[in-house]
Biopython code that builds the backbone (N, CA, C, O; Angstrom):
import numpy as np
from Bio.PDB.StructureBuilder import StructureBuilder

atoms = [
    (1, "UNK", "N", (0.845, -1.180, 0.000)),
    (1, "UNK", "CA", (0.000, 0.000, 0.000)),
    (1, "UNK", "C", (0.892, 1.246, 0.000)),
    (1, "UNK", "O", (2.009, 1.154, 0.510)),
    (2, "UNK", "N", (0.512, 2.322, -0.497)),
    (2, "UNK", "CA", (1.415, 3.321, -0.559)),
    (2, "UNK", "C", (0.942, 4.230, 0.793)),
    (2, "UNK", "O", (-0.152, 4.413, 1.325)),
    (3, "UNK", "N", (2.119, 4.640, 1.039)),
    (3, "UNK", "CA", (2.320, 5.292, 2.416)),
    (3, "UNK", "C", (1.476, 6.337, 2.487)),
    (3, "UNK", "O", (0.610, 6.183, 3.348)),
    (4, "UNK", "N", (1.397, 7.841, 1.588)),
    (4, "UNK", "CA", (0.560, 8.233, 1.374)),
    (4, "UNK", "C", (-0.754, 8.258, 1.404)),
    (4, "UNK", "O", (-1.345, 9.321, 1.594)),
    (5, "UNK", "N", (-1.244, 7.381, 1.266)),
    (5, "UNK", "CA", (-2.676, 6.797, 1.283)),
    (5, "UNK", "C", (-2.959, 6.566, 2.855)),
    (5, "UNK", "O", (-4.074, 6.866, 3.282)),
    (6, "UNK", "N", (-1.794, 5.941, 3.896)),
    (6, "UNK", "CA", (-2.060, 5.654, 5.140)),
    (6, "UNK", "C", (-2.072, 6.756, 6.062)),
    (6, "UNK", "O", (-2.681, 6.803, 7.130)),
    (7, "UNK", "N", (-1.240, 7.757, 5.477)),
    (7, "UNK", "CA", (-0.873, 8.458, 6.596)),
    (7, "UNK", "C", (-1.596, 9.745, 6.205)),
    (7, "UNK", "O", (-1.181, 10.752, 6.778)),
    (8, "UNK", "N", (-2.570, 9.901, 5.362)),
    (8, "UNK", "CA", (-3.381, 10.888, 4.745)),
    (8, "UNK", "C", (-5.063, 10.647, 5.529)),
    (8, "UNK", "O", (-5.973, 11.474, 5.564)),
    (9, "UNK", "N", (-5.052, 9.056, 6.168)),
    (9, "UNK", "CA", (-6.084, 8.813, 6.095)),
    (9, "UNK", "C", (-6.472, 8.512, 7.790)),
    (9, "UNK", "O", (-6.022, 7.599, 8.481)),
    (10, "UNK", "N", (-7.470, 9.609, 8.209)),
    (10, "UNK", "CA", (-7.515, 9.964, 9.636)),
    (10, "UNK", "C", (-8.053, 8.313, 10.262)),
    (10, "UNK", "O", (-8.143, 8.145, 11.479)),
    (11, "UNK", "N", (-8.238, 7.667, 9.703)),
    (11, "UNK", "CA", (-8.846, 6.369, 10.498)),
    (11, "UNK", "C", (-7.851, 4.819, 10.546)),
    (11, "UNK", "O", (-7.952, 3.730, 11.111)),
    (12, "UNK", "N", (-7.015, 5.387, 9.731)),
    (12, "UNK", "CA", (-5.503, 4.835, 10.426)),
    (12, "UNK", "C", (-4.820, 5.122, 11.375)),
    (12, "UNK", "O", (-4.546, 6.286, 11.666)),
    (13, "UNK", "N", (-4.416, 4.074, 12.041)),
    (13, "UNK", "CA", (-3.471, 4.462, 12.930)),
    (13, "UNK", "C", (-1.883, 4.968, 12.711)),
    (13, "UNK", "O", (-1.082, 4.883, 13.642)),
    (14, "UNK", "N", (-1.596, 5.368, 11.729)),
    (14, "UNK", "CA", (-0.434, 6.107, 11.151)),
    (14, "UNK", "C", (-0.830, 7.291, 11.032)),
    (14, "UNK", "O", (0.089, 8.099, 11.165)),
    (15, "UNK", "N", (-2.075, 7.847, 10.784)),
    (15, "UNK", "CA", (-2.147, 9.303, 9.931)),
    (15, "UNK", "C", (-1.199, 10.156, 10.794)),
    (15, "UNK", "O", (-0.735, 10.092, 11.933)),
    (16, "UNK", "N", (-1.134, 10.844, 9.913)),
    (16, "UNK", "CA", (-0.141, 12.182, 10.161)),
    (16, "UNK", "C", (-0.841, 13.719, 9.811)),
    (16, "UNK", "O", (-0.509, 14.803, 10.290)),
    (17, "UNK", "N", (-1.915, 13.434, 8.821)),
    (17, "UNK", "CA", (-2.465, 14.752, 8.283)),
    (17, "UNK", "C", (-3.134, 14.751, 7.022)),
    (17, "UNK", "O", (-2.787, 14.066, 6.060)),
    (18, "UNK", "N", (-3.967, 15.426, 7.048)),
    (18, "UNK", "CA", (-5.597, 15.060, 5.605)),
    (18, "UNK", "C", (-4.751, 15.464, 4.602)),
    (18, "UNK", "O", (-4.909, 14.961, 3.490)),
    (19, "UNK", "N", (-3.720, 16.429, 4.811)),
    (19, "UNK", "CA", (-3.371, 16.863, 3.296)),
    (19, "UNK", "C", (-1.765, 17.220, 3.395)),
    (19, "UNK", "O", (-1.316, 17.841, 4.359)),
    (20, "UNK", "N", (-1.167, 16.889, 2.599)),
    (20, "UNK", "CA", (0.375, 16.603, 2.981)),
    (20, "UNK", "C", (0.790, 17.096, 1.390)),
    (20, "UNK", "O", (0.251, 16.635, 0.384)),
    (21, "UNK", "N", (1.908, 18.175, 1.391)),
    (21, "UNK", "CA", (2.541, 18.417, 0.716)),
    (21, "UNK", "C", (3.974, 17.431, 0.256)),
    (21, "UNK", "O", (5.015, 17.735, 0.838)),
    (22, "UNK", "N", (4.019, 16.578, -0.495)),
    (22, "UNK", "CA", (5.497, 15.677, -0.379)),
    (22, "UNK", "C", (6.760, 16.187, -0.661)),
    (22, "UNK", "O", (6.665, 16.965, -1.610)),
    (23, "UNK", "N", (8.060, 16.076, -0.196)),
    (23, "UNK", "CA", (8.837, 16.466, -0.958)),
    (23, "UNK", "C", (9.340, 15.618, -2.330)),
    (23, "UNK", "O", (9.913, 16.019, -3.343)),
    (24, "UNK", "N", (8.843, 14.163, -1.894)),
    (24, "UNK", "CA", (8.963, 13.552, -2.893)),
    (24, "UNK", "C", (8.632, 12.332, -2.581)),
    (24, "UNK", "O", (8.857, 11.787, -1.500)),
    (25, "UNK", "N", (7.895, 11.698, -3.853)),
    (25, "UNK", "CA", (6.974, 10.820, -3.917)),
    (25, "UNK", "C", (7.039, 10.114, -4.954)),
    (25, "UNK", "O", (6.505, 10.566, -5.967)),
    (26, "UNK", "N", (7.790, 8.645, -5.015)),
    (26, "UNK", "CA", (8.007, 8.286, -6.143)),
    (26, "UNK", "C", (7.740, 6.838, -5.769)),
    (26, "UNK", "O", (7.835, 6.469, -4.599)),
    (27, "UNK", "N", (7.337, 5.843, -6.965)),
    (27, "UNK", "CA", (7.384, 4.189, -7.562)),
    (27, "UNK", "C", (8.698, 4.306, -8.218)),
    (27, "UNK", "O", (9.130, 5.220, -8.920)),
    (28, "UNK", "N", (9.358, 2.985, -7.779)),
    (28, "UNK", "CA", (10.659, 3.053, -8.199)),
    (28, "UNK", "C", (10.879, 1.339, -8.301)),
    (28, "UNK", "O", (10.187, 0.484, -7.748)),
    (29, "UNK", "N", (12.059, 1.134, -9.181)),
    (29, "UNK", "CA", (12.012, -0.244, -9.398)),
    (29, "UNK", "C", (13.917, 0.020, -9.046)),
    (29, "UNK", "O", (14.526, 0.974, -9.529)),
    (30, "UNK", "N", (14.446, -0.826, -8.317)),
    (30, "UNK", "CA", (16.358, -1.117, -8.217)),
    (30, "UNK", "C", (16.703, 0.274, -7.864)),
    (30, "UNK", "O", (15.926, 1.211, -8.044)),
    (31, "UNK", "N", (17.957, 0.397, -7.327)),
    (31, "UNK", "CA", (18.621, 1.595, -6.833)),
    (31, "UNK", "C", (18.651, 2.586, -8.038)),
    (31, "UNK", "O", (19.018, 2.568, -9.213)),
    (32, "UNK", "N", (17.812, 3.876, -6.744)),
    (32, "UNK", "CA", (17.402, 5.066, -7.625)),
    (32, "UNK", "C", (17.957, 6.759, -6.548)),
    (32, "UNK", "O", (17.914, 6.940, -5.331)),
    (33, "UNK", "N", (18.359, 7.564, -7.517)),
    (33, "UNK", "CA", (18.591, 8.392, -6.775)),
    (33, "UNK", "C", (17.200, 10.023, -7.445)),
    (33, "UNK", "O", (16.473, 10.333, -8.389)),
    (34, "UNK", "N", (17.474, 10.305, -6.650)),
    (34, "UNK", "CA", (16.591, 11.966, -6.875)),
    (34, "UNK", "C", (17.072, 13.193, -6.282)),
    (34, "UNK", "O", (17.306, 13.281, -5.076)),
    (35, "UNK", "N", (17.244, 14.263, -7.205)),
    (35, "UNK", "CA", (16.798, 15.301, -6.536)),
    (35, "UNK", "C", (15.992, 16.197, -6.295)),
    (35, "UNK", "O", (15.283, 16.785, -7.111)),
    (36, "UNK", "N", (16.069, 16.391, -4.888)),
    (36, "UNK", "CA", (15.065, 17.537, -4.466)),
    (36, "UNK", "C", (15.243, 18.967, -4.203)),
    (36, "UNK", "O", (16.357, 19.418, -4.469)),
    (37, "UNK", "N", (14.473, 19.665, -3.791)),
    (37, "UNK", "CA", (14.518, 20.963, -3.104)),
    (37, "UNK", "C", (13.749, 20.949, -1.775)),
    (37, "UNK", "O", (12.597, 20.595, -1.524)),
    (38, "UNK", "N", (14.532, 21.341, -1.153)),
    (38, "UNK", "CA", (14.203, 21.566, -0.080)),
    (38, "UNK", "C", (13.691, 23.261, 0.652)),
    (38, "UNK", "O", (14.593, 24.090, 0.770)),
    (39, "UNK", "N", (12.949, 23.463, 0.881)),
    (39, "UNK", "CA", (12.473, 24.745, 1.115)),
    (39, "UNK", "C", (13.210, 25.341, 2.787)),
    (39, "UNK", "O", (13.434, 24.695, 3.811)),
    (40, "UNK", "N", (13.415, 26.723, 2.493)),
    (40, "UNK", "CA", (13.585, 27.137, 3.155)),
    (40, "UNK", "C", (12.910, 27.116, 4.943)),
    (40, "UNK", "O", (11.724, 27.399, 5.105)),
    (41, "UNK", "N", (13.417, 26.913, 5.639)),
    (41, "UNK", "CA", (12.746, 26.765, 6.987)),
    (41, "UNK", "C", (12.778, 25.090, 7.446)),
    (41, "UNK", "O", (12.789, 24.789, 8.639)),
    (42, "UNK", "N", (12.787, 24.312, 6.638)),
    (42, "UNK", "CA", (12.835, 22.939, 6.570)),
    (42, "UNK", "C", (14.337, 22.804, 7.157)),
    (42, "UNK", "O", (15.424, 23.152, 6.697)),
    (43, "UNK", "N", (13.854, 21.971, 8.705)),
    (43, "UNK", "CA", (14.711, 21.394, 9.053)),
    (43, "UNK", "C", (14.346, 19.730, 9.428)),
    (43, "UNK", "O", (14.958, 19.435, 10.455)),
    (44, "UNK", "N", (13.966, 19.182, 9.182)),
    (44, "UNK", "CA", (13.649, 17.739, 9.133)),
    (44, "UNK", "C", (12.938, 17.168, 8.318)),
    (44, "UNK", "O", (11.995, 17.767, 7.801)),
    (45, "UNK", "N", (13.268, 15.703, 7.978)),
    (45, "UNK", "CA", (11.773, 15.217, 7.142)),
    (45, "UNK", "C", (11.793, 13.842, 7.376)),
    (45, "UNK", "O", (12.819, 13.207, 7.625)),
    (46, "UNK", "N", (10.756, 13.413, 7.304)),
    (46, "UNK", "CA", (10.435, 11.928, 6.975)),
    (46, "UNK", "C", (10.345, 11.357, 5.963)),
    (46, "UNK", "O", (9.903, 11.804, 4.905)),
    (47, "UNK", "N", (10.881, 9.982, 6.246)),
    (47, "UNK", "CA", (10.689, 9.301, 4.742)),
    (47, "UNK", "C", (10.195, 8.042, 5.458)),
    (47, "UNK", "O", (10.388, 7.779, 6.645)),
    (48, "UNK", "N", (9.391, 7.147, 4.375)),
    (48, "UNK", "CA", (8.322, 6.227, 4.523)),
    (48, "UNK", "C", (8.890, 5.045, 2.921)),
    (48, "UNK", "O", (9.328, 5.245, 1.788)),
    (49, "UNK", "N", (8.594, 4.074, 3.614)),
    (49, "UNK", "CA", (9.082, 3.481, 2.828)),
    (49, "UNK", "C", (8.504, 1.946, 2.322)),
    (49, "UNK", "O", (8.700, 1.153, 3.243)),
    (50, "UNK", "N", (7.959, 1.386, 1.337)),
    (50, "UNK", "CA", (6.937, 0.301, 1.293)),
    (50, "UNK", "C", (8.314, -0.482, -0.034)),
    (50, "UNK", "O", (8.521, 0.133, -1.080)),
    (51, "UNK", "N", (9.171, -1.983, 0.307)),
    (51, "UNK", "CA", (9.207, -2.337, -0.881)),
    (51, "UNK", "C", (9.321, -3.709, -1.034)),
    (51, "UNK", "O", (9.522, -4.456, -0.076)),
    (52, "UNK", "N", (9.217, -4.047, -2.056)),
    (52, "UNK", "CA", (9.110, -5.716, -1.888)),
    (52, "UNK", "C", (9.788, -6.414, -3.467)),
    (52, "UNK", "O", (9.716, -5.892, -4.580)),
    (53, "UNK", "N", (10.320, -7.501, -3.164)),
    (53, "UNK", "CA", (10.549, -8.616, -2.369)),
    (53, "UNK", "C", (11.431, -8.384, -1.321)),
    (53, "UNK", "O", (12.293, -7.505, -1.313)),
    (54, "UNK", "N", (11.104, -9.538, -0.049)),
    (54, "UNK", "CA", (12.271, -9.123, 1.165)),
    (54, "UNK", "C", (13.640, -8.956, 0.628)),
    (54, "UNK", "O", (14.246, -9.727, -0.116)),
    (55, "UNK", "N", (14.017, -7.868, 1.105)),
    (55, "UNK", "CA", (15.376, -7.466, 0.794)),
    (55, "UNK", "C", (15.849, -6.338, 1.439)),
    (55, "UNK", "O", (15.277, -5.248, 1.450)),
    (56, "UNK", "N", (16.820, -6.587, 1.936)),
    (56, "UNK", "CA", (17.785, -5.059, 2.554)),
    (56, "UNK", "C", (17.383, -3.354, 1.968)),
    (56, "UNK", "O", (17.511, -3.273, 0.747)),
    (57, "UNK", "N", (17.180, -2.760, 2.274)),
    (57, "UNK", "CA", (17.023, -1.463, 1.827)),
    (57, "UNK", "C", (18.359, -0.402, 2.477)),
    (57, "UNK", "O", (19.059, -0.837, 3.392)),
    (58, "UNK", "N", (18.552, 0.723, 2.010)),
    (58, "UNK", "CA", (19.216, 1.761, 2.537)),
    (58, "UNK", "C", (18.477, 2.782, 1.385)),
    (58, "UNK", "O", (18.375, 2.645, 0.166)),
    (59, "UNK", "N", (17.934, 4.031, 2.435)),
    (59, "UNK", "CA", (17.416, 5.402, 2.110)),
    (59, "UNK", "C", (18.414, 6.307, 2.695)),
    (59, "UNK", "O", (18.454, 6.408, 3.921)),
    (60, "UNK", "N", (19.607, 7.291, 1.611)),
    (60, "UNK", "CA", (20.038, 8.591, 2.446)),
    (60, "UNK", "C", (19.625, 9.647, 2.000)),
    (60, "UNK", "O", (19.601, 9.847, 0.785)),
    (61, "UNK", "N", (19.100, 10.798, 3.135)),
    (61, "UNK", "CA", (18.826, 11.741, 3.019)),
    (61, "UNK", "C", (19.977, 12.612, 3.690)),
    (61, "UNK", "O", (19.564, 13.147, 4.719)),
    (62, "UNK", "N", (21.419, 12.929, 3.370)),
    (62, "UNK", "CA", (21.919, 13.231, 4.331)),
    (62, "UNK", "C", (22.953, 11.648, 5.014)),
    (62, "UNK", "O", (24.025, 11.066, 4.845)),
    (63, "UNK", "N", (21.705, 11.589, 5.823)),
    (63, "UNK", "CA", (22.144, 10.573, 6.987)),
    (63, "UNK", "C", (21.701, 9.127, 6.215)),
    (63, "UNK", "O", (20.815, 9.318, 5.383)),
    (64, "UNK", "N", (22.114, 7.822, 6.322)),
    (64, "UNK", "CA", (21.527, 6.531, 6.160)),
    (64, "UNK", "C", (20.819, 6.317, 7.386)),
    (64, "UNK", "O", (20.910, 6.911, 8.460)),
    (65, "UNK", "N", (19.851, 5.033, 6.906)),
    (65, "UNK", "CA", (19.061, 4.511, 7.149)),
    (65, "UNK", "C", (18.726, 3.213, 6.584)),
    (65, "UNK", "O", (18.747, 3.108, 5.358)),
    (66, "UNK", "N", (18.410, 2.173, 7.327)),
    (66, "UNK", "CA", (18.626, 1.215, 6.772)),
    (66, "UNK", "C", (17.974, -0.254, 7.319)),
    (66, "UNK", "O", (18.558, -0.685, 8.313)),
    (67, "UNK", "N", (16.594, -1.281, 6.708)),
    (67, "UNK", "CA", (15.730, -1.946, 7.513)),
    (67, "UNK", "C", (16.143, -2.951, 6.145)),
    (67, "UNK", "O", (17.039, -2.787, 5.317)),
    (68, "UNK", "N", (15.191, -3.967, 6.254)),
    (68, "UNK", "CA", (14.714, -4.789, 5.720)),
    (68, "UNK", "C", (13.201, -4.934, 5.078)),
    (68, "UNK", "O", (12.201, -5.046, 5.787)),
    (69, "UNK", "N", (13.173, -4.917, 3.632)),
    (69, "UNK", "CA", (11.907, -4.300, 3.388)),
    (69, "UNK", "C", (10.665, -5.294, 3.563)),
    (69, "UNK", "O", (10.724, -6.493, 3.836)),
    (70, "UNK", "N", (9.374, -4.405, 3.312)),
    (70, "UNK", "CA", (8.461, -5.280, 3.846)),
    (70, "UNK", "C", (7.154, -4.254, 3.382)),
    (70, "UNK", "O", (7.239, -3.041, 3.190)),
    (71, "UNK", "N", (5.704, -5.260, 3.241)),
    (71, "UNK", "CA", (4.609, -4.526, 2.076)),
    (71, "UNK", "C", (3.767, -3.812, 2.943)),
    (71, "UNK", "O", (2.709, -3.336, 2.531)),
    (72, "UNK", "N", (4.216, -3.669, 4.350)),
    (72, "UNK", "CA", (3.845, -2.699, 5.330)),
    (72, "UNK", "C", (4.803, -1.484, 5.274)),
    (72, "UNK", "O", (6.019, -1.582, 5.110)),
    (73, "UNK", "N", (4.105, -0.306, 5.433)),
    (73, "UNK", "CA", (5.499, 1.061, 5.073)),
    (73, "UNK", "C", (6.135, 1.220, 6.760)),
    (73, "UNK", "O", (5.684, 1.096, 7.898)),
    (74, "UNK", "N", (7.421, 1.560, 6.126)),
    (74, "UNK", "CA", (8.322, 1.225, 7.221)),
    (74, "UNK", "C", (8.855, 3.304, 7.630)),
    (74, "UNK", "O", (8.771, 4.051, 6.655)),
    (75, "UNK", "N", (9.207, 3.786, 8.659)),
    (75, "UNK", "CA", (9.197, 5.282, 8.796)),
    (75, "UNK", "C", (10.411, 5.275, 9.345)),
    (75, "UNK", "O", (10.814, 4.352, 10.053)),
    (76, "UNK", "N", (11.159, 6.427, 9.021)),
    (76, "UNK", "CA", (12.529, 7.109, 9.367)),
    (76, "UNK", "C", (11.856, 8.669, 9.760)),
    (76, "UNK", "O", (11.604, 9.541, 8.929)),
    (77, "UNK", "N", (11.682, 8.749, 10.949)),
    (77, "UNK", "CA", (11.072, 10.214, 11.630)),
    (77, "UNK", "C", (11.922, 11.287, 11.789)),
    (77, "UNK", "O", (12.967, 11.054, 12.397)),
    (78, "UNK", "N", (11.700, 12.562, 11.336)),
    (78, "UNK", "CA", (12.506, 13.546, 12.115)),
    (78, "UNK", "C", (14.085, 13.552, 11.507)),
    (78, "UNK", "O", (14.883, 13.904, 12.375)),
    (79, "UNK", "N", (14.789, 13.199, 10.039)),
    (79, "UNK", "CA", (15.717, 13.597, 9.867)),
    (79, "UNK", "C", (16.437, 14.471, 9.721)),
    (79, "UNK", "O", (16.389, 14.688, 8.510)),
    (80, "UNK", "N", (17.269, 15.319, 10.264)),
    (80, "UNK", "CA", (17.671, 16.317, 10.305)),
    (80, "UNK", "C", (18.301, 16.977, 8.485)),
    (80, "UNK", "O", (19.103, 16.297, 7.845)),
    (81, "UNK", "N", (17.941, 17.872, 8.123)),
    (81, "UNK", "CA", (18.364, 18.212, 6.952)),
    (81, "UNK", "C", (18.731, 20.097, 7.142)),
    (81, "UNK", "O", (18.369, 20.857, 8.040)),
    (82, "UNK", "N", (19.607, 20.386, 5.852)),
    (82, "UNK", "CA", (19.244, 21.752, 5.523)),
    (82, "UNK", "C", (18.610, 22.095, 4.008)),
    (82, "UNK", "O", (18.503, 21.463, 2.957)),
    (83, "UNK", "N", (18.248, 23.438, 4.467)),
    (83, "UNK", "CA", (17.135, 23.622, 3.259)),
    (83, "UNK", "C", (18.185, 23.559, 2.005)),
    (83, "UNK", "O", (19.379, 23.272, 2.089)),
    (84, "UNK", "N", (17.417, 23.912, 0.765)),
    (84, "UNK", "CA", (18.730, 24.023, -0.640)),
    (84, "UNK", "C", (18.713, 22.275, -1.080)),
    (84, "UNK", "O", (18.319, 21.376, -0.337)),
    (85, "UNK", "N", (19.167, 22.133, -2.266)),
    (85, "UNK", "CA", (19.118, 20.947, -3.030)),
    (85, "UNK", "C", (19.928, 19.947, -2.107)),
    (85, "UNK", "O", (20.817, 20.130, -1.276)),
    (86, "UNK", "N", (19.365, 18.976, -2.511)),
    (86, "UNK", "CA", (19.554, 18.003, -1.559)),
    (86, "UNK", "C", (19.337, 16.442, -2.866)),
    (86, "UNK", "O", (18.678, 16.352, -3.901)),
    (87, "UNK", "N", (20.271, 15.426, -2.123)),
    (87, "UNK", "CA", (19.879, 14.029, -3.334)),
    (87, "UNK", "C", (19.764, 13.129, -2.132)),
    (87, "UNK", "O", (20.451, 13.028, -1.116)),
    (88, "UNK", "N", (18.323, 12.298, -2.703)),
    (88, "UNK", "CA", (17.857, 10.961, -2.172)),
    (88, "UNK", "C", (18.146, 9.582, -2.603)),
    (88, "UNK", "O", (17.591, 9.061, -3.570)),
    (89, "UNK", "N", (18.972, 9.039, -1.911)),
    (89, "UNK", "CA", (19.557, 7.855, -2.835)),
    (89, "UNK", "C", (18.865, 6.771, -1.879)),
    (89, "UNK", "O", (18.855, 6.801, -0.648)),
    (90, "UNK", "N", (17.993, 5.311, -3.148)),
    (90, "UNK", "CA", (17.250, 3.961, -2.360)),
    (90, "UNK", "C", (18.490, 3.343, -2.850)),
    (90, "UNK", "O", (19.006, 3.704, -3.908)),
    (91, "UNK", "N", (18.963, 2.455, -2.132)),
    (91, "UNK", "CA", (19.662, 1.120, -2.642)),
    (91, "UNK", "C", (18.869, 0.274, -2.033)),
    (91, "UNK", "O", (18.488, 0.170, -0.867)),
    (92, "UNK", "N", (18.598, -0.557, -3.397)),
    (92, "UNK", "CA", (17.893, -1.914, -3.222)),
    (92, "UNK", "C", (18.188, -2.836, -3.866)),
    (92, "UNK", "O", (19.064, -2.294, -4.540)),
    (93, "UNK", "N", (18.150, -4.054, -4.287)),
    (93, "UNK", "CA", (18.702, -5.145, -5.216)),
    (93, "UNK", "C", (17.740, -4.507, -6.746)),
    (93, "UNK", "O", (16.789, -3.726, -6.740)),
    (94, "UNK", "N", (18.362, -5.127, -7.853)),
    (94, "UNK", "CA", (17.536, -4.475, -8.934)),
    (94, "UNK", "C", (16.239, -4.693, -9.130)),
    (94, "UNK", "O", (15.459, -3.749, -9.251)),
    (95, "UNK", "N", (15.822, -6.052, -9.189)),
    (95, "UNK", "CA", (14.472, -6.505, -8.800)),
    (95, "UNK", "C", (13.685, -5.797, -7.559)),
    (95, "UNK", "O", (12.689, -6.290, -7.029)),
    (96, "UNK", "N", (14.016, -5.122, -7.352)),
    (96, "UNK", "CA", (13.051, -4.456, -6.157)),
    (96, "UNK", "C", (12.066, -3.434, -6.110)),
    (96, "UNK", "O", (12.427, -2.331, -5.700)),
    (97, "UNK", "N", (11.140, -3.566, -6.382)),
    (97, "UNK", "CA", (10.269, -2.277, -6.533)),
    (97, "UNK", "C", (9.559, -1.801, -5.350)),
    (97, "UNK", "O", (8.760, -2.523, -4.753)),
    (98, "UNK", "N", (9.832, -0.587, -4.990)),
    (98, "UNK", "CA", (9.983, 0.409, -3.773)),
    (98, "UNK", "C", (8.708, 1.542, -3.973)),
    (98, "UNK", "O", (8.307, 1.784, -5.111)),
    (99, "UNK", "N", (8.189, 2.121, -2.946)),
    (99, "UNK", "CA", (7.358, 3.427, -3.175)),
    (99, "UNK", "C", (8.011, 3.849, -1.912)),
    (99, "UNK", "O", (8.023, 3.223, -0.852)),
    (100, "UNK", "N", (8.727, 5.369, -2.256)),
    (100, "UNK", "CA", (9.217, 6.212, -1.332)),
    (100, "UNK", "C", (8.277, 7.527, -0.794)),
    (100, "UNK", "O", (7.565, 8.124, -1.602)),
    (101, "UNK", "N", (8.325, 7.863, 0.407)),
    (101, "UNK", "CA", (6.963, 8.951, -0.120)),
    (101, "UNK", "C", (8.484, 9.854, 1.527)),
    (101, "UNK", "O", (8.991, 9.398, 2.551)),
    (102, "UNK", "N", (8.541, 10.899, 0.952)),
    (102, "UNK", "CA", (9.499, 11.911, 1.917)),
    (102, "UNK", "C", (8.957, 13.202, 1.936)),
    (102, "UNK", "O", (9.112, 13.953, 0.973)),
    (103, "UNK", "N", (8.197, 13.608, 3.160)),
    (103, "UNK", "CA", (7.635, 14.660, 3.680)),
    (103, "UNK", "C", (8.233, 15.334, 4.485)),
    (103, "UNK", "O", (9.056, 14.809, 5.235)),
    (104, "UNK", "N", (7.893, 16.998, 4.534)),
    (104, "UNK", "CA", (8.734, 17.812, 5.856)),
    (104, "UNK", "C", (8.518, 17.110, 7.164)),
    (104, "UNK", "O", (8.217, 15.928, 6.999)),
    (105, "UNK", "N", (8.574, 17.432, 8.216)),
    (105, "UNK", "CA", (8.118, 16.552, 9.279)),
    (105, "UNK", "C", (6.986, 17.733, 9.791)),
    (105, "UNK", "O", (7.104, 18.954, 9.688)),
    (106, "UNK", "N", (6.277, 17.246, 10.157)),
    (106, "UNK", "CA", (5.189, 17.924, 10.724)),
    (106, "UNK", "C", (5.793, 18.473, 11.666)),
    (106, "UNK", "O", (6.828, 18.116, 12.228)),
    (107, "UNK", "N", (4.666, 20.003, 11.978)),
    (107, "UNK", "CA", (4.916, 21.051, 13.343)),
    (107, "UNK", "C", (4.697, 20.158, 14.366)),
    (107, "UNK", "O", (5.611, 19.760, 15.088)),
    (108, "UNK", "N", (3.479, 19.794, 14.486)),
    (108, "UNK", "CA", (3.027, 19.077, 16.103)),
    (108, "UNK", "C", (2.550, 17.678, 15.245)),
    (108, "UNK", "O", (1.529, 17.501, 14.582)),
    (109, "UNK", "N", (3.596, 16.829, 15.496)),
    (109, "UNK", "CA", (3.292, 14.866, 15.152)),
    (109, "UNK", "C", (2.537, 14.401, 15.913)),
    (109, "UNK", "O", (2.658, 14.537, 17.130)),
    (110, "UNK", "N", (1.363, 13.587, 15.203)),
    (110, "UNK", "CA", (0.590, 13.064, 16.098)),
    (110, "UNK", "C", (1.330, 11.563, 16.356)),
    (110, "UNK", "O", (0.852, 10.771, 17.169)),
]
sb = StructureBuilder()
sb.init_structure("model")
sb.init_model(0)
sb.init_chain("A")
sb.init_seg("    ")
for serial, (resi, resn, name, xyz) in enumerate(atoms, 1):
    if name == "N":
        sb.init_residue(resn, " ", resi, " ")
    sb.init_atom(name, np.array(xyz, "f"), 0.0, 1.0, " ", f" {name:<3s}", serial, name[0])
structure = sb.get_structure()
């Protein structure tokens, strides 16, 4: 399920908020990188992470991070960033198809 969808949706126990601006939101298949922008005032963000088949993951924003994936979305809270371009790199095996969804971090987290 895409993360988005869970954490958008007040009758989950994940939501975070009805309407969420992403910084980036992508379906991705094998190690992929992106860049973003990061807005001014932005000092943290989350990234969420859904991918399958079981397999090792690493997401850096900055900092690594790093689980074992799985078709439940998995959360990295509160990473510290600065604003200005910034690159998101998934390493995953090539066969792996991933949905990344990386949001500012909310003012007040529920």
């Amino acid at each position: 399920m895409d993360p988005l969808s869970e954490i958008t949706d007040s009758k989950n126990d994940r939501f975070v908020a009805e309407s969420i601006g992403p910084i980036l939101h992508v379906d991705g298949l094998g190690p992929s990188r992106y860049d973003v922008r990061l807005d001014a005032g932005t000092r943290s963000v989350r990234a969420y992470i859904v991918c399958a088949p079981d397999s090792p993951f690493t997401v850096a924003i900055g900092k690594r991070f790093w689980a074992d994936c799985t078709t439940r979305f998995q959360a990295f809270a509160d990473i510290p960033v600065e604003a200005g371009r910034r690159e998101v790199a998934v390493t995953v095996p090539d066969a792996t198809r991933f949905i990344l969804l990386v949001i500012p971090t909310p003012t007040q987290p529920r």
